[in-house]
The first five atom37 places (N, CA, C, CB, O) and aatype in JSON, in Angstrom:
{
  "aatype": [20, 20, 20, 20, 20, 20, 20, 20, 20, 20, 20, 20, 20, 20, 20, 20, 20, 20, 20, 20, 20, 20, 20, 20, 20, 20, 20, 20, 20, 20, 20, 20, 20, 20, 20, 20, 20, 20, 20, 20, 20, 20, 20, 20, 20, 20, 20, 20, 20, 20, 20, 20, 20, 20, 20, 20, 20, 20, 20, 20, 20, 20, 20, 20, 20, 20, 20, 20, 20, 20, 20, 20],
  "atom_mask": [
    [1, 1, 1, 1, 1],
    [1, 1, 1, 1, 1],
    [1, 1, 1, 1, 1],
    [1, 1, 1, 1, 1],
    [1, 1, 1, 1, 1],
    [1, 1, 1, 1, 1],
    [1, 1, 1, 1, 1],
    [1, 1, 1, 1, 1],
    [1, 1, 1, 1, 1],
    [1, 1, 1, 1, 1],
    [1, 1, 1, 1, 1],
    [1, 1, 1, 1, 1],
    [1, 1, 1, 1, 1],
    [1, 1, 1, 1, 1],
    [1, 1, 1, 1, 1],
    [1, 1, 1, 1, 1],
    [1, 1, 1, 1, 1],
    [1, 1, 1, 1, 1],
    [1, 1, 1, 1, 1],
    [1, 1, 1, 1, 1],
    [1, 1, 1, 1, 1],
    [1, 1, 1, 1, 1],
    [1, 1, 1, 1, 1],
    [1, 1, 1, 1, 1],
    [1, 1, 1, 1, 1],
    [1, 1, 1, 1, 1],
    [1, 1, 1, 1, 1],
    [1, 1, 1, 1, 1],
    [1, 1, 1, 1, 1],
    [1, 1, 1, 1, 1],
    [1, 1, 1, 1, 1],
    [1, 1, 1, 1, 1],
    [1, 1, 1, 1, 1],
    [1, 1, 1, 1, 1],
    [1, 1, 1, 1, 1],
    [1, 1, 1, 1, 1],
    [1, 1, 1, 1, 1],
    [1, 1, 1, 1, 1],
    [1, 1, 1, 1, 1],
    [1, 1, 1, 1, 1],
    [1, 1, 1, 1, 1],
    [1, 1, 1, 1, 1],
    [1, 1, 1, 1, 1],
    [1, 1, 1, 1, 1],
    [1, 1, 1, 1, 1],
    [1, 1, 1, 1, 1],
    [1, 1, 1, 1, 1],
    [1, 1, 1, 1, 1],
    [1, 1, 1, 1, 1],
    [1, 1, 1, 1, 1],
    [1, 1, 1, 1, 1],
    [1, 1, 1, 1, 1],
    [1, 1, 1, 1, 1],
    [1, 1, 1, 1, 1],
    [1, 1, 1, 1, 1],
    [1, 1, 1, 1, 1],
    [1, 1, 1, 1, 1],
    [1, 1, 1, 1, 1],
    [1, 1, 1, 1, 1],
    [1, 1, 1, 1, 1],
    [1, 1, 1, 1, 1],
    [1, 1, 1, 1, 1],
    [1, 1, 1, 1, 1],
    [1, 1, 1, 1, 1],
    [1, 1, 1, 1, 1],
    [1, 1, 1, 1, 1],
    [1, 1, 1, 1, 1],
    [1, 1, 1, 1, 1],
    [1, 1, 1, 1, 1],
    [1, 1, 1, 1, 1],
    [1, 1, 1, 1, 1],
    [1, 1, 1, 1, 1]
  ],
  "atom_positions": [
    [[-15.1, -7.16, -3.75], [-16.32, -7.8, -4.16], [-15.97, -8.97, -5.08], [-17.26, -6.81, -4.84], [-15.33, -8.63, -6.07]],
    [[-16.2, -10.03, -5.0], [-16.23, -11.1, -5.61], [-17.31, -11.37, -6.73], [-16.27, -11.92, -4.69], [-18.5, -11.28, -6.44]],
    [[-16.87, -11.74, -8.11], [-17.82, -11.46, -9.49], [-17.91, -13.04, -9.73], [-16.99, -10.37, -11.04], [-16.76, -13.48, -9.71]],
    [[-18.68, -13.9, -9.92], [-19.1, -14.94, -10.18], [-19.48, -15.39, -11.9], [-20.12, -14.94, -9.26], [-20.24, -14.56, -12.4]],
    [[-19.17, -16.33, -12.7], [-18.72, -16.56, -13.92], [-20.79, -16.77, -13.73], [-17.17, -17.99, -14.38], [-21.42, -17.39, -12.88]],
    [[-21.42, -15.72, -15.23], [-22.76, -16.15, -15.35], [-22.95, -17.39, -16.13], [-23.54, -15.13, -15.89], [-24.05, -17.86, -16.39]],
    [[-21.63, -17.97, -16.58], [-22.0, -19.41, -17.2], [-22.03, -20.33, -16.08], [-20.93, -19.98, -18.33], [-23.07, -20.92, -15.79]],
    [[-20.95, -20.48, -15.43], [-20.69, -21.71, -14.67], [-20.79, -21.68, -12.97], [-19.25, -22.11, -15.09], [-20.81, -22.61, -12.17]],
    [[-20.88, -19.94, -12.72], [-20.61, -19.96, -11.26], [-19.69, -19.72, -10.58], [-20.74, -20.77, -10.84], [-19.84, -19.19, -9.48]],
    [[-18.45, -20.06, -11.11], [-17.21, -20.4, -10.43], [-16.78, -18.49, -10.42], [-15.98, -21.8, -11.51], [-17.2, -17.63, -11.2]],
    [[-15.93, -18.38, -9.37], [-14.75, -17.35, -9.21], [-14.27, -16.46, -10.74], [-13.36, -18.35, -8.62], [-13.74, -17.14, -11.62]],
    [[-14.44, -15.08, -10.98], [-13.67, -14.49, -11.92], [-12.81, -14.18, -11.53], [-14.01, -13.67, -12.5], [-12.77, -14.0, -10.31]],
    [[-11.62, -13.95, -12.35], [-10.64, -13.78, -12.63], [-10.59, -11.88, -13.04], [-10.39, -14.93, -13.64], [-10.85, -11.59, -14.2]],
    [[-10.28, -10.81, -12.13], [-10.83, -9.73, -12.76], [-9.02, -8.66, -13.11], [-12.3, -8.91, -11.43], [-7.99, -8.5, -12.45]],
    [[-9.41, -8.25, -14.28], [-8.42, -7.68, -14.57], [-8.94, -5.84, -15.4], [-7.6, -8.92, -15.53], [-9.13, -5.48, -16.56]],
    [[-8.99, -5.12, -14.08], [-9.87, -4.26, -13.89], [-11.22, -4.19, -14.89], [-9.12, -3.14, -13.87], [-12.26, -4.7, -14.48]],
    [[-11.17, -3.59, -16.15], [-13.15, -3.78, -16.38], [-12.69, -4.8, -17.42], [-14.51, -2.07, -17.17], [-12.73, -4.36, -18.57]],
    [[-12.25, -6.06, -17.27], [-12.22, -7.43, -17.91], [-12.26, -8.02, -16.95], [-11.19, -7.89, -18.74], [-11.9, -7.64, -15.84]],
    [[-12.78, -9.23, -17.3], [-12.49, -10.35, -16.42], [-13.14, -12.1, -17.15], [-13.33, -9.84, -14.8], [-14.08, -12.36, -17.89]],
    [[-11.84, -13.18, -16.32], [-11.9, -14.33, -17.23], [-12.43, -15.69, -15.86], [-10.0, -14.58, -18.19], [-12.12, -15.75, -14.67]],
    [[-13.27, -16.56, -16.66], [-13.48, -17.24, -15.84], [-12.39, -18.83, -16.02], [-15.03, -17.26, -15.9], [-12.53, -19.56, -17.0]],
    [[-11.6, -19.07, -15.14], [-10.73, -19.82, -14.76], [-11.17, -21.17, -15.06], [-10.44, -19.58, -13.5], [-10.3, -22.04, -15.14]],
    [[-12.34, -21.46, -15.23], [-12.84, -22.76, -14.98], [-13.53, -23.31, -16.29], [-13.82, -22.72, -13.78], [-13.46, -24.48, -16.67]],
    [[-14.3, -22.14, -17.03], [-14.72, -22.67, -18.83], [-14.56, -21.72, -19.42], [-16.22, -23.16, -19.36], [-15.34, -21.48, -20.34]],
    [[-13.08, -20.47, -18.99], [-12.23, -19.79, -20.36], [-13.55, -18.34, -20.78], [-12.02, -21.45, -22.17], [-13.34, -17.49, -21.64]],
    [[-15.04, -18.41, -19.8], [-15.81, -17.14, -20.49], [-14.88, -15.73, -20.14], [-17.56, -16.96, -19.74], [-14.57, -15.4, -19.0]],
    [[-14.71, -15.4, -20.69], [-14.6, -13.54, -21.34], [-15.75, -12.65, -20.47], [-15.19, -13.34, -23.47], [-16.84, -12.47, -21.01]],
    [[-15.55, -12.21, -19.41], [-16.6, -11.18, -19.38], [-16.42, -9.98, -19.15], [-17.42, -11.4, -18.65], [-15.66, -9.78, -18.2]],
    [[-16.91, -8.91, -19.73], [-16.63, -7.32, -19.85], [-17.6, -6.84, -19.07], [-16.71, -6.61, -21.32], [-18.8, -6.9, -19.35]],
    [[-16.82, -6.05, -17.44], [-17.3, -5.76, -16.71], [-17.81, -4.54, -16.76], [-16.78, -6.04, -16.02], [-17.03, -3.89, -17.45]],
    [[-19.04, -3.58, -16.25], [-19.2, -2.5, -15.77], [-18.55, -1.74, -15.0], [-19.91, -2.56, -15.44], [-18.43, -2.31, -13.91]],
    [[-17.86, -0.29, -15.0], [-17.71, 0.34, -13.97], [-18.67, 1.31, -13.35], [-16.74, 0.81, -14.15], [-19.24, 2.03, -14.17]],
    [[-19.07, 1.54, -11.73], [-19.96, 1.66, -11.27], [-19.6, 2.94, -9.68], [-20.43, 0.14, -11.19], [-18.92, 2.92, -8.66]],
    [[-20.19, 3.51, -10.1], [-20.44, 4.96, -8.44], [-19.58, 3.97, -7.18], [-23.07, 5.29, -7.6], [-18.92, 3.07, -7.7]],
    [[-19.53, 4.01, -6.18], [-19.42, 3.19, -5.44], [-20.59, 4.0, -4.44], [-17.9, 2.86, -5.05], [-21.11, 3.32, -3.55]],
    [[-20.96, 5.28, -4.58], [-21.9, 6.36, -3.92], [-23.4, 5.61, -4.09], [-21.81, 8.04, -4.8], [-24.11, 5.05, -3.26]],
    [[-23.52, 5.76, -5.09], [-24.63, 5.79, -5.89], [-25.12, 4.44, -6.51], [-24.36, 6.7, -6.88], [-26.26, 4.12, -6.86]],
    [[-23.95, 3.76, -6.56], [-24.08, 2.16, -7.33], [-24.71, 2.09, -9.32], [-25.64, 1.17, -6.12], [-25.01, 1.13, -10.03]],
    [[-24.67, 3.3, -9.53], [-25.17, 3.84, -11.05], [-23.82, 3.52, -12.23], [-25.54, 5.87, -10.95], [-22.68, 3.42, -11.79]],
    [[-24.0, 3.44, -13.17], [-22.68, 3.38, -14.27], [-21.71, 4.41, -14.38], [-23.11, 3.33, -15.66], [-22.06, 5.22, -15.24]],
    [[-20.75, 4.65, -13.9], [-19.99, 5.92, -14.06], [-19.43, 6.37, -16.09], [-18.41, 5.55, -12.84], [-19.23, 5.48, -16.91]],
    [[-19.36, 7.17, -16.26], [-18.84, 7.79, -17.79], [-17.66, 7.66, -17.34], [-19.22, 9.4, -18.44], [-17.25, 8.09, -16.26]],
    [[-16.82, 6.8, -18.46], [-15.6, 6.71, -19.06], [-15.11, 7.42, -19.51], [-15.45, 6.15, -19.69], [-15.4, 7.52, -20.7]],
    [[-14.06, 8.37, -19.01], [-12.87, 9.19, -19.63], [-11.59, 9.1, -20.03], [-12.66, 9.88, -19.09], [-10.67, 9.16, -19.22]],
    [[-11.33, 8.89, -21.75], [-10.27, 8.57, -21.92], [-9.22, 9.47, -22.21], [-10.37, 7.82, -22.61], [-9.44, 9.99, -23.3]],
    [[-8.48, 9.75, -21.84], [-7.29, 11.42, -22.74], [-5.53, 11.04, -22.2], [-7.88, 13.87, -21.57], [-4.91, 11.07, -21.14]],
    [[-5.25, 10.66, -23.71], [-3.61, 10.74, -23.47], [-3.06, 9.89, -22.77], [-3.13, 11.84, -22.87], [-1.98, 10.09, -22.2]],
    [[-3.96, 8.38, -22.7], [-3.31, 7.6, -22.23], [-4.08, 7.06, -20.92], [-2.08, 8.15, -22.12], [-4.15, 5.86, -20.68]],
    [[-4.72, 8.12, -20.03], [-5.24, 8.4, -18.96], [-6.84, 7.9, -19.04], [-4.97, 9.85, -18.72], [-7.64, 8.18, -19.92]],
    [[-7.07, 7.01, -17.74], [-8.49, 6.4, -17.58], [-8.96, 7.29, -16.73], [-8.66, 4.93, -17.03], [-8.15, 7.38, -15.81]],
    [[-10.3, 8.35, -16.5], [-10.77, 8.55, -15.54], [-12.08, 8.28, -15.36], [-10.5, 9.49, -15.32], [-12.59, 7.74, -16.35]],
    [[-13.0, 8.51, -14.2], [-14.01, 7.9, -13.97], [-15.15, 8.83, -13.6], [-13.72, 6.99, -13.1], [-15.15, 9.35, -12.48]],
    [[-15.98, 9.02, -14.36], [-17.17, 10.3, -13.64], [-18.37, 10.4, -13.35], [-17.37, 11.27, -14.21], [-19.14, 10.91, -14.17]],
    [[-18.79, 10.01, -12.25], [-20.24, 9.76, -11.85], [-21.24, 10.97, -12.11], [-20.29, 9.44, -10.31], [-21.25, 11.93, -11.34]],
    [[-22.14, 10.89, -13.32], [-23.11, 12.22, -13.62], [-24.49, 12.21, -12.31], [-23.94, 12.0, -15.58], [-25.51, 12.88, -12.38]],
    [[-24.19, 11.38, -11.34], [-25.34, 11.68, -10.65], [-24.58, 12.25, -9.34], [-26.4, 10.36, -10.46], [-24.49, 11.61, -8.29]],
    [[-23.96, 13.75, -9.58], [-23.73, 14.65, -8.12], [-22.15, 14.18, -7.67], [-25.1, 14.14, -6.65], [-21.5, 15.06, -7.1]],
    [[-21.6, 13.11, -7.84], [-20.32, 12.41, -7.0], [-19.03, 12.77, -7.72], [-20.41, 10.64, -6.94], [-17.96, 12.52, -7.15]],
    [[-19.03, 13.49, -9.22], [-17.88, 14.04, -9.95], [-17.21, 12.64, -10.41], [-16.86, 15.07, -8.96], [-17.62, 11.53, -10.75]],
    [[-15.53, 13.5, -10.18], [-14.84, 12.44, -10.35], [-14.39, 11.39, -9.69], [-14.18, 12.72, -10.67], [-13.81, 11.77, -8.67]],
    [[-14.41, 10.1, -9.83], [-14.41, 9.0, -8.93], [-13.1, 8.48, -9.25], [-15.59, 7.98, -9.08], [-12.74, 8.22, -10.4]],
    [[-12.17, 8.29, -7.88], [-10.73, 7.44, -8.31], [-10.86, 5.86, -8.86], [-9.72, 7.3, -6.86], [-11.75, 5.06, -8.57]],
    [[-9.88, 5.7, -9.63], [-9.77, 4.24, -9.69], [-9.8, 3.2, -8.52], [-8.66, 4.05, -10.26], [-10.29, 2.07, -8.55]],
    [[-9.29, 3.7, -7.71], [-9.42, 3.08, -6.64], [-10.64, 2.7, -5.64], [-8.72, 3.62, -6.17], [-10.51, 2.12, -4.56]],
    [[-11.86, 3.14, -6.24], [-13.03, 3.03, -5.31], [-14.38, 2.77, -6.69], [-13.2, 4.79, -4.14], [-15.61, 2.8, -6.78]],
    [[-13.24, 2.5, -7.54], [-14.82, 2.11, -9.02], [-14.89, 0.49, -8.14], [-14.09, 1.89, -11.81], [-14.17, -0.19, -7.41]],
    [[-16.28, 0.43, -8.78], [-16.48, -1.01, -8.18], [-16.82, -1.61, -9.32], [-17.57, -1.26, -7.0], [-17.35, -0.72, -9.98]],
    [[-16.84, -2.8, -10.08], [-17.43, -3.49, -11.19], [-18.56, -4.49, -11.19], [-16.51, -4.06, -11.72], [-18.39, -5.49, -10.5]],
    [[-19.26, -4.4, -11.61], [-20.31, -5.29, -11.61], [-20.3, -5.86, -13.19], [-21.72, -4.51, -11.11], [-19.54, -5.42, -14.05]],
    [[-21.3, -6.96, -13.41], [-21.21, -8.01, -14.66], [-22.83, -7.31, -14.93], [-20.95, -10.17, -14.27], [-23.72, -7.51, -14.11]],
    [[-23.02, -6.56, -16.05], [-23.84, -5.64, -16.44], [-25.15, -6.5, -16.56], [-23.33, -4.89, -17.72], [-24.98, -7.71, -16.49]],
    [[-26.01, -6.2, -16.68], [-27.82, -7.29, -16.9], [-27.53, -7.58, -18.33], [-29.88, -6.2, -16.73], [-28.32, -8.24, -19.0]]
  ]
}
C-alpha cells in the first residue's frame, strides 16, 4: 500500500510504523492496523519483541500482514 505525505502529497518513505516524506523532510507516525478487520491493532512490547493483537476476534497478527495507515 502506498502512504502519501498529508503535507505535500508526494510518496512516503515508510520505515515500518514511521515514515518520512522525501520531498519536505515531514515525520509521520504511522498506525498499525487488522488487515481482517482494518481496526487499530494493540501493541505488544516484551524483551525486545514487537507483537501485534487485533481485540476484535483475529488474535495475534504477524508483522508481516500489519498494514499502516496515516491515522485521522
Amino acid at each position: 500500500m502506498e502512504l502519501h505525505c498529508p503535507k505535500c502529497q508526494h510518496l512516503l518513505e515508510q520505515d515500518g510504523a514511521h515514515a518520512q516524506c522525501p520531498s519536505c523532510g515531514n515525520d509521520v507516525e504511522l498506525q498499525a492496523c487488522c488487515p481482517d478487520c482494518h481496526l487499530p491493532l494493540q501493541v505488544l512490547k516484551a524483551c525486545g519483541a514487537v507483537d501485534y493483537f487485533c481485540q476484535n476476534g483475529h488474535g495475534l497478527i504477524s508483522r508481516k500482514r500489519v498494514e499502516y495507515r496515516i491515522p485521522a
